[in-house]
Biopython code that builds the backbone (N, CA, C, O; Angstrom):
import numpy as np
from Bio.PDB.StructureBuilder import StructureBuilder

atoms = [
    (1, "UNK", "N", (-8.018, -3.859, -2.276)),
    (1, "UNK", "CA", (-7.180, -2.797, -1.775)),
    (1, "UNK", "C", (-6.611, -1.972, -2.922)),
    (1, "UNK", "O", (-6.543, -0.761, -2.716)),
    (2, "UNK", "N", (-6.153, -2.474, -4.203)),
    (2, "UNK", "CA", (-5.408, -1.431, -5.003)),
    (2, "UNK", "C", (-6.432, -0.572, -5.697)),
    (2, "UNK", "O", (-6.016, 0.569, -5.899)),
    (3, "UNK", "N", (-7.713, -0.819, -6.135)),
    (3, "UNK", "CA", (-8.836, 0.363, -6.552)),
    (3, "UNK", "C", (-8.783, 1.168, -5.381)),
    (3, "UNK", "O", (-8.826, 2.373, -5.632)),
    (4, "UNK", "N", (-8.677, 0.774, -3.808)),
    (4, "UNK", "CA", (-8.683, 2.374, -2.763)),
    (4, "UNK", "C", (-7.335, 2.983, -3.093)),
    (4, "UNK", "O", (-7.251, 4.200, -3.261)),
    (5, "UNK", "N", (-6.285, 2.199, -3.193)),
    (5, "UNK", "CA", (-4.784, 2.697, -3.449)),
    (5, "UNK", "C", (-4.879, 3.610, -4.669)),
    (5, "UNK", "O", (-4.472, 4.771, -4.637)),
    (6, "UNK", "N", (-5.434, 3.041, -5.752)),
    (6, "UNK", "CA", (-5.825, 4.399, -6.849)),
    (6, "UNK", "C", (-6.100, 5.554, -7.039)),
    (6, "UNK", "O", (-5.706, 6.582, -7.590)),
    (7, "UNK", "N", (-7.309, 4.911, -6.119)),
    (7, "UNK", "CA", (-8.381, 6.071, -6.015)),
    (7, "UNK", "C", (-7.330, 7.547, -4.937)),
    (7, "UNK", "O", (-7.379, 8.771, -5.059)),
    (8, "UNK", "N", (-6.672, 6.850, -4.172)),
    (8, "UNK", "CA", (-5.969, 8.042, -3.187)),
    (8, "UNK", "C", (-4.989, 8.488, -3.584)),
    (8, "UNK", "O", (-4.637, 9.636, -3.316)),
    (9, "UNK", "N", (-4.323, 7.686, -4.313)),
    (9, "UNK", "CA", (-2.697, 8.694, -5.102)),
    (9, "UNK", "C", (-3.141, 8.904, -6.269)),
    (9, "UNK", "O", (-2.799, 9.985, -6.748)),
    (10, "UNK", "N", (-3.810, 8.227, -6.924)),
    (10, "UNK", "CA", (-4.173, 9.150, -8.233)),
    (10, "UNK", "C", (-3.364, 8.435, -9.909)),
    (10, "UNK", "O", (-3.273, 7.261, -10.265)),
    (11, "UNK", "N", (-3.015, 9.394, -10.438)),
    (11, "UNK", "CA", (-2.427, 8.621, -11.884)),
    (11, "UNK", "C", (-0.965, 9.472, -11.756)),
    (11, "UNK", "O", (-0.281, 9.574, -12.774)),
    (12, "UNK", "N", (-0.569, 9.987, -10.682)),
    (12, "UNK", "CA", (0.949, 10.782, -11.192)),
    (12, "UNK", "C", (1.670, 9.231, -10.341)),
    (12, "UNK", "O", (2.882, 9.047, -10.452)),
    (13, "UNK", "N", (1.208, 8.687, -9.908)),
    (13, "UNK", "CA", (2.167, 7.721, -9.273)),
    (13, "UNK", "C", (1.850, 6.131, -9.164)),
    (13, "UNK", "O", (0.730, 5.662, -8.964)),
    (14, "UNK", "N", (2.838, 5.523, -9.305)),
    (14, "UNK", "CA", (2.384, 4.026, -10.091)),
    (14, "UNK", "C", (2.722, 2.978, -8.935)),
    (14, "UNK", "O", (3.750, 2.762, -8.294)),
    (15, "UNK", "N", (1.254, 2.327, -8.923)),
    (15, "UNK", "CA", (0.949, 0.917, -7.817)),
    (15, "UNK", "C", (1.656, -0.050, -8.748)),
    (15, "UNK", "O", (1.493, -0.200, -9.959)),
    (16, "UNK", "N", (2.319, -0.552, -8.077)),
    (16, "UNK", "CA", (3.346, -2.239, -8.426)),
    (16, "UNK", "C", (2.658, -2.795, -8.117)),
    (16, "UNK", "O", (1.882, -2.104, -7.457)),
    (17, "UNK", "N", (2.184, -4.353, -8.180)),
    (17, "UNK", "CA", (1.493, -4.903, -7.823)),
    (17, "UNK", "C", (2.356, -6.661, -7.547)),
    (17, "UNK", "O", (1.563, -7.515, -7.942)),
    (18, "UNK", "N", (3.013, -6.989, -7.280)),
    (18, "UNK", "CA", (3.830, -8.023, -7.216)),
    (18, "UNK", "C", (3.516, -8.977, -6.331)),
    (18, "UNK", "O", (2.803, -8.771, -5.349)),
    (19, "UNK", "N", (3.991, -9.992, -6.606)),
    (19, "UNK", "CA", (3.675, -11.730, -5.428)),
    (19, "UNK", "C", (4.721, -11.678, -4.342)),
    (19, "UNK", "O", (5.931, -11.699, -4.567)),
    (20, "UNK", "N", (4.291, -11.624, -3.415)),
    (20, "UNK", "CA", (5.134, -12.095, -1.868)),
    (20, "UNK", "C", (5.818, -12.991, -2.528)),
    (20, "UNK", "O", (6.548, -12.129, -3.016)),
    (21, "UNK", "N", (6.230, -13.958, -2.976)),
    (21, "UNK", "CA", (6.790, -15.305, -3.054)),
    (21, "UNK", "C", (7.946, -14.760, -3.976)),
    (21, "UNK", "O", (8.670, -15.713, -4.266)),
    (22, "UNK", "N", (8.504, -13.300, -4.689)),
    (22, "UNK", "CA", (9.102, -12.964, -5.608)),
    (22, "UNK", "C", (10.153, -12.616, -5.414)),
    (22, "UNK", "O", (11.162, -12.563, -6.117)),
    (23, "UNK", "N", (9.842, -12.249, -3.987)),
    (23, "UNK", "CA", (10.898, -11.421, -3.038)),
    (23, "UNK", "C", (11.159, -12.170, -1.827)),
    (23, "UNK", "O", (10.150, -12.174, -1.121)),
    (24, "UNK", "N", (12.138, -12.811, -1.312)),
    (24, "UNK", "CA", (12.768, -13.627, -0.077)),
    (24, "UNK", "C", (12.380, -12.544, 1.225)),
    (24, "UNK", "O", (11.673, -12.928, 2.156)),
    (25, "UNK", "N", (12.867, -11.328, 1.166)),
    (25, "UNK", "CA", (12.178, -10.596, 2.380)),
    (25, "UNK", "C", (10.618, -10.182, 2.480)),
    (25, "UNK", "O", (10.060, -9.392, 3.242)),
    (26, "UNK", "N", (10.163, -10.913, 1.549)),
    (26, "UNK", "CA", (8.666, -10.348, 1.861)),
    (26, "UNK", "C", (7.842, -11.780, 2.482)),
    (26, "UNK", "O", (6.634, -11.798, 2.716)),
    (27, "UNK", "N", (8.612, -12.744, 2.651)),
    (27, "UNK", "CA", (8.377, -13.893, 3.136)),
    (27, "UNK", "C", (7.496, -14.080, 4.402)),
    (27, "UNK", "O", (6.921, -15.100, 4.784)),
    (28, "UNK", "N", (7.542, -12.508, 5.109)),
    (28, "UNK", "CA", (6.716, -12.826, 6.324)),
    (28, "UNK", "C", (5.328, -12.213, 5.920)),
    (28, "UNK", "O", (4.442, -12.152, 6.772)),
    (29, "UNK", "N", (5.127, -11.783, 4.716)),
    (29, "UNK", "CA", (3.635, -11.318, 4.255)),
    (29, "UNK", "C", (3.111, -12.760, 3.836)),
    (29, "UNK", "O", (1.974, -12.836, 4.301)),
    (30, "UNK", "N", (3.353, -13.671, 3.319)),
    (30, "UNK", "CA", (2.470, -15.021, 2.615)),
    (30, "UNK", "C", (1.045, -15.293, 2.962)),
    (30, "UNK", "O", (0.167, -15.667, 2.184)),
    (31, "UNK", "N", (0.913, -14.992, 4.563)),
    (31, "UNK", "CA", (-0.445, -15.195, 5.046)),
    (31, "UNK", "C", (-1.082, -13.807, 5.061)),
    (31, "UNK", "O", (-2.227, -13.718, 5.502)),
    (32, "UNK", "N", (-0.528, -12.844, 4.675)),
    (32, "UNK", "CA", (-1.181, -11.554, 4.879)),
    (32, "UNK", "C", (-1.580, -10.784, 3.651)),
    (32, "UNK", "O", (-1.365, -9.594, 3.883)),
    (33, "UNK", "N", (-2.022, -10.937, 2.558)),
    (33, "UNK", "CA", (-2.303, -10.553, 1.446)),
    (33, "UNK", "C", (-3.662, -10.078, 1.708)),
    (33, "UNK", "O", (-4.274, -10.418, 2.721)),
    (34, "UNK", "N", (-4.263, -9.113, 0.603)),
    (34, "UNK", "CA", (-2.402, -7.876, 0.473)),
    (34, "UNK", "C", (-2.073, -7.302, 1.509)),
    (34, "UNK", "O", (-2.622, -7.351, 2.610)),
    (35, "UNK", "N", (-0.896, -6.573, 1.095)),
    (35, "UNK", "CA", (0.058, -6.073, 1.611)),
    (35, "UNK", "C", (0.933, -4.767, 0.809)),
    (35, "UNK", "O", (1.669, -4.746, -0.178)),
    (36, "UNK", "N", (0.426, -3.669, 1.811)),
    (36, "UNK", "CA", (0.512, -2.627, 0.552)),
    (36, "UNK", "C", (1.764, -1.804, 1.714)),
    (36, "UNK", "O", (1.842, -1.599, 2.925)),
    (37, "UNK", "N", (2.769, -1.471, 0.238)),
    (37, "UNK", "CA", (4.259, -1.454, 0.968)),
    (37, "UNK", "C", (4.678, 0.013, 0.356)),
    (37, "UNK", "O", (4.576, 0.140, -0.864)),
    (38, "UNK", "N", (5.088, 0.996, 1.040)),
    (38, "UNK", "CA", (5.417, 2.326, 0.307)),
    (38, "UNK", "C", (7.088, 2.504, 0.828)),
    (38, "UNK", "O", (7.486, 2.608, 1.989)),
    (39, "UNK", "N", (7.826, 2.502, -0.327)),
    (39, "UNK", "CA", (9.378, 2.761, 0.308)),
    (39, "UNK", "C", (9.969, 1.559, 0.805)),
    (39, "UNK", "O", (11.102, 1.401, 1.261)),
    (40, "UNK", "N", (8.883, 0.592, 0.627)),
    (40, "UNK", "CA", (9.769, -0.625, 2.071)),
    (40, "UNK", "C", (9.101, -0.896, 3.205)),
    (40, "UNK", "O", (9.224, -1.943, 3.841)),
    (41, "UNK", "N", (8.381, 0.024, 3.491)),
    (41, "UNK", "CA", (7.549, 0.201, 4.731)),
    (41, "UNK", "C", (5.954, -0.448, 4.776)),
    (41, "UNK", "O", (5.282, -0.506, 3.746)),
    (42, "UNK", "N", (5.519, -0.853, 5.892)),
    (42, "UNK", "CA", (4.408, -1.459, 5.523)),
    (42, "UNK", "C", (3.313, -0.298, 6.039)),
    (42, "UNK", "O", (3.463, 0.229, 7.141)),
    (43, "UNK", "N", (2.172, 0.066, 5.130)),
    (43, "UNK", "CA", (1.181, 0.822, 5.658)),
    (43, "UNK", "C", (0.271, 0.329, 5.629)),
    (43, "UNK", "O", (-0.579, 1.030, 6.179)),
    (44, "UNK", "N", (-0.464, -1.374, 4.958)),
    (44, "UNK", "CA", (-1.560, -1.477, 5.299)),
    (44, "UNK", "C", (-1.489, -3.218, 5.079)),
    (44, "UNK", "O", (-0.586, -3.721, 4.410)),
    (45, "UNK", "N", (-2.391, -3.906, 5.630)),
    (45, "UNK", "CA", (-2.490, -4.881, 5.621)),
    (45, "UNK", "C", (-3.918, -5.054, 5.332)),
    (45, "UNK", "O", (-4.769, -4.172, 5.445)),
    (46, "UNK", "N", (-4.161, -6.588, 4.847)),
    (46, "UNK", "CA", (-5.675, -6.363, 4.533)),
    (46, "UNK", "C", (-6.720, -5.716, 3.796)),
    (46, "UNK", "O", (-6.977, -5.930, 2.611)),
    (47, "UNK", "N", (-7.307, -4.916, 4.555)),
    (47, "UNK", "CA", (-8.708, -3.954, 3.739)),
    (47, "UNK", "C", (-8.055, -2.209, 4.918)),
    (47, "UNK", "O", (-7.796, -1.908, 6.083)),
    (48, "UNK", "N", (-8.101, -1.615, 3.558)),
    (48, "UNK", "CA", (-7.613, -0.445, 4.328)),
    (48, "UNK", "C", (-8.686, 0.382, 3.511)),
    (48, "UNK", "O", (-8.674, 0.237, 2.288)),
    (49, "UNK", "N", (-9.697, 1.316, 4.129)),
    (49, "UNK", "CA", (-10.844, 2.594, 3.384)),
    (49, "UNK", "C", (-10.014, 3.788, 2.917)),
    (49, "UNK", "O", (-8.840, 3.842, 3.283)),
    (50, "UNK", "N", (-10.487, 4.689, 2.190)),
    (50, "UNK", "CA", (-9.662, 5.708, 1.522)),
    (50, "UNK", "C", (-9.256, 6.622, 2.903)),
    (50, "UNK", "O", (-8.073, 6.761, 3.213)),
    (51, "UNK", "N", (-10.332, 7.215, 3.680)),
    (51, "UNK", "CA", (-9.679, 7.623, 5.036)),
    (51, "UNK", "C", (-8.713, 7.335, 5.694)),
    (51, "UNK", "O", (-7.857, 8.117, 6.108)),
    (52, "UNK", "N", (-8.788, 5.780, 5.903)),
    (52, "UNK", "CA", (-7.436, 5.555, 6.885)),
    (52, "UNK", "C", (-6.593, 5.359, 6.102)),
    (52, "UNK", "O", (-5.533, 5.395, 6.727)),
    (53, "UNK", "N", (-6.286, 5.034, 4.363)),
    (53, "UNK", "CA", (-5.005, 5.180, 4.140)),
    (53, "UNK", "C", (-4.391, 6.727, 3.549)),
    (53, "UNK", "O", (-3.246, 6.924, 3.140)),
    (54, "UNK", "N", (-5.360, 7.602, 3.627)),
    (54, "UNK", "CA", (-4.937, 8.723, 3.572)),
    (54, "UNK", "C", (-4.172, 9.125, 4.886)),
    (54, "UNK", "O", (-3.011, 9.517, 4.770)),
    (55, "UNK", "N", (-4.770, 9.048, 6.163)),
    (55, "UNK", "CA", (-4.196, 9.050, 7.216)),
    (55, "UNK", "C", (-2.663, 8.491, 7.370)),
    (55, "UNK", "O", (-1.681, 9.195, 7.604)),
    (56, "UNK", "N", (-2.676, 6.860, 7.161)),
    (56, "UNK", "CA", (-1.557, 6.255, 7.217)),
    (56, "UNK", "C", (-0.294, 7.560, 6.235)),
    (56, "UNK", "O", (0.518, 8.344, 6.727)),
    (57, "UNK", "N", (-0.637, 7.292, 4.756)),
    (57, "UNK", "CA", (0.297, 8.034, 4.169)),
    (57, "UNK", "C", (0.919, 9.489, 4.715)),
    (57, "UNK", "O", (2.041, 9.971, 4.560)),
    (58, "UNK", "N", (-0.402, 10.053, 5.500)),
    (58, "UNK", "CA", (0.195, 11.106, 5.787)),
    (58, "UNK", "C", (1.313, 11.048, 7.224)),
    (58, "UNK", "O", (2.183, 11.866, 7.522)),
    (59, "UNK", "N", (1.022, 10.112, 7.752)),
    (59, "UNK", "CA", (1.693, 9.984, 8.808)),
    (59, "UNK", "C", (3.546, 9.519, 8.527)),
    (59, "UNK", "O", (4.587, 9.765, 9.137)),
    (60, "UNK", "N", (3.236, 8.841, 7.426)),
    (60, "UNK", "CA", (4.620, 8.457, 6.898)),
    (60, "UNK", "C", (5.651, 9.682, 5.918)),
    (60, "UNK", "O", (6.815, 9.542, 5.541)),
    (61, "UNK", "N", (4.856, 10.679, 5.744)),
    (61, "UNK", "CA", (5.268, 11.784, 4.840)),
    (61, "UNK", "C", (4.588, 11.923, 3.642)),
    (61, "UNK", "O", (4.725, 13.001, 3.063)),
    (62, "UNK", "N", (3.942, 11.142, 3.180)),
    (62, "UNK", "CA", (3.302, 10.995, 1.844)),
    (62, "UNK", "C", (2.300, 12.013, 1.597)),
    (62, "UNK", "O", (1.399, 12.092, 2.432)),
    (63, "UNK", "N", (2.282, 12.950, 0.435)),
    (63, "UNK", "CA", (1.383, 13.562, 0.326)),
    (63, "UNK", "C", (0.488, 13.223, -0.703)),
    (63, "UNK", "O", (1.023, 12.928, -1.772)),
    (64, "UNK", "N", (-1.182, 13.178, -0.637)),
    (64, "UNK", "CA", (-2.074, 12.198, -1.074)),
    (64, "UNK", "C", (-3.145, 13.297, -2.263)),
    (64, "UNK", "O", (-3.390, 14.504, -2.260)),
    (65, "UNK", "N", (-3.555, 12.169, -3.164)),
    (65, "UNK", "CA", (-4.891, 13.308, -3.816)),
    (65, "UNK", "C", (-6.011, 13.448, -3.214)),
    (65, "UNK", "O", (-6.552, 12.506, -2.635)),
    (66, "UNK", "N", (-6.667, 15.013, -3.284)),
    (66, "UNK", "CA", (-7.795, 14.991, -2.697)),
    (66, "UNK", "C", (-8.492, 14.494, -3.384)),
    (66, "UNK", "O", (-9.669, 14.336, -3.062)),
]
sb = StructureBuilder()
sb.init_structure("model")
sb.init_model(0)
sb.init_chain("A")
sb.init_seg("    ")
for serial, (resi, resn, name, xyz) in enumerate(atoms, 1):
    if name == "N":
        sb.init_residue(resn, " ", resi, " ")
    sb.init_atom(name, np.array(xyz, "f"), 0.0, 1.0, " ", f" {name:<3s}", serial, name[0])
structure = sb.get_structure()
């Protein structure tokens, strides 16, 4: 998932990459890796393609690279 996450925002904006286990509220992701989180919010779980997380982001406000 984070090479599609790259590939769609680009280099002006920086993927964290951190362990569920680091954070006490992320406790309900453990079985769901990854887990790709913008703001707090969850937009993807799993295997997400550059399409649908362009979609997702845009739906949340995010504006994406072409």
């Amino acid at each position: 998932m984070a090479d599609v996450v790259r590939r769609v925002i680009g280099p002006e904006i920086t993927l964290v990459e951190a362990d569920v286990r680091s954070n006490p509220e992320w406790r309900q992701y453990r079985y769901e890796i990854p887990v790709l989180l913008c703001d707090g919010n969850e937009i993807a779980r799993h295997r997400v393609d550059e399409a649908d997380l362009r979609a997702k982001l845009a739906s949340a406000g995010w504006a994406t690279r072409t």
